[in-house]
N, C-alpha and C positions, 0 to 999 in steps of 0.2 A: 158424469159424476154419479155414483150409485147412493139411494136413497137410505141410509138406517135409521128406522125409526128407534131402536135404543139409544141412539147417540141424543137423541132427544128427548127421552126419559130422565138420564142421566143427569145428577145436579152439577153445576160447576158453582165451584170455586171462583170468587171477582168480589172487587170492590163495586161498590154504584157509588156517584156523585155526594149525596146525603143519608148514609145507610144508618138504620136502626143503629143502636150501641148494640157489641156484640159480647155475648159472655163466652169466656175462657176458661177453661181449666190449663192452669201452668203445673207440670211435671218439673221439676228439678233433679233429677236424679245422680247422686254423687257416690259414683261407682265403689267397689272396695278396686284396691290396688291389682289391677291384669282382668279387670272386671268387665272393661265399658261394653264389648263386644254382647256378651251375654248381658247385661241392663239393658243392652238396645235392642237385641231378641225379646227379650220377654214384655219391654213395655211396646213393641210391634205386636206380638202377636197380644197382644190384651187390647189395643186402638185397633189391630183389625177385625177382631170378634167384635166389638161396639160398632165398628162400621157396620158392618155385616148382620147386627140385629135390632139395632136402635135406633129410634127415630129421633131421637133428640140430638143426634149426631150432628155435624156441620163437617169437617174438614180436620187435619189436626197434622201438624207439621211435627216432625221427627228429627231430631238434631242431635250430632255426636260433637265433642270439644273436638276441638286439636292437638287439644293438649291429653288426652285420654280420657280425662278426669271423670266427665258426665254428661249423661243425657239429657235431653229436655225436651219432653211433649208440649207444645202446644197448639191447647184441641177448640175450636169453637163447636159451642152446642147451643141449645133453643133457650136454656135457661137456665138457672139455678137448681132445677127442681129435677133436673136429668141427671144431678150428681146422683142425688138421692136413689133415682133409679138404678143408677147401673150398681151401685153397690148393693143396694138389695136383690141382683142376680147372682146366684149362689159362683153360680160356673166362673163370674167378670173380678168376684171378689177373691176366689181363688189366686186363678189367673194372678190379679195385681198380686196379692200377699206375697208371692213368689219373688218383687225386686226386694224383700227383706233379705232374702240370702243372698245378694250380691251386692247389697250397697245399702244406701240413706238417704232418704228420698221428703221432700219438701212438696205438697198439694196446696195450692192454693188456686180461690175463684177470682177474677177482673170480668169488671163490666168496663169498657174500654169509655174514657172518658172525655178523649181527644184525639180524632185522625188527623193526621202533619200529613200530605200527599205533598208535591213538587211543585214549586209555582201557585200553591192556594197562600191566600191572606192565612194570619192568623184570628184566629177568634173564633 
């Protein structure tokens, strides 16, 4: 077995047993019509510049309908106050403003207030 020490660097993505509450940003992105393709290009290439420069970053799942209609990011990050960052990056602000020409798009923050895993009690 060969040893990489980057593979160790590297954060992963997981649940723990008892995790902090995590905060989200939800993207809702609701394409214009023959849209979704390019919504989900440009809200890619705007979550992987955040990955790629931000440390308030966590993970951030990328999701197309089935039905064509919309996209939806979502992103966990450190906090609330990472929003605020990445908007006042001239380049990330661009970037986003850009799903204005292809659709209508809904932001909002969750601090997660309840995890349902499989087999846990409730409460």
């Amino acid at each position: 077995m060969t040893h990489c020490p980057q593979a160790e660097l590297a954060p992963k993505a997981e649940f723990a047993v008892a995790p902090h509450p995590t905060v989200f940003v939800v993207n809702v992105i609701h394409a214009h019509p023959g849209k979704q393709e390019e919504a989900f290009r440009i809200i890619q290439d705007v979550v992987h510049y955040v990955a790629e420069r931000k440390e308030g970053f966590l993970w951030s799942n990328l999701s197309k309908s089935t039905d064509g209609k919309t996209v939806v990011n979502i992103e966990a990050i450190r906090d609330e106050n990472n929003v605020g960052e990445f908007f006042a990056d001239p380049v990330f602000a661009k970037k986003f403003k850009r799903l204005d020409t292809v659709s209508k798009s809904e932001f909002h923050i969750y601090r997660v207030a309840d995890l349902v895993l499989p087999g846990q009690p409730a409460g």
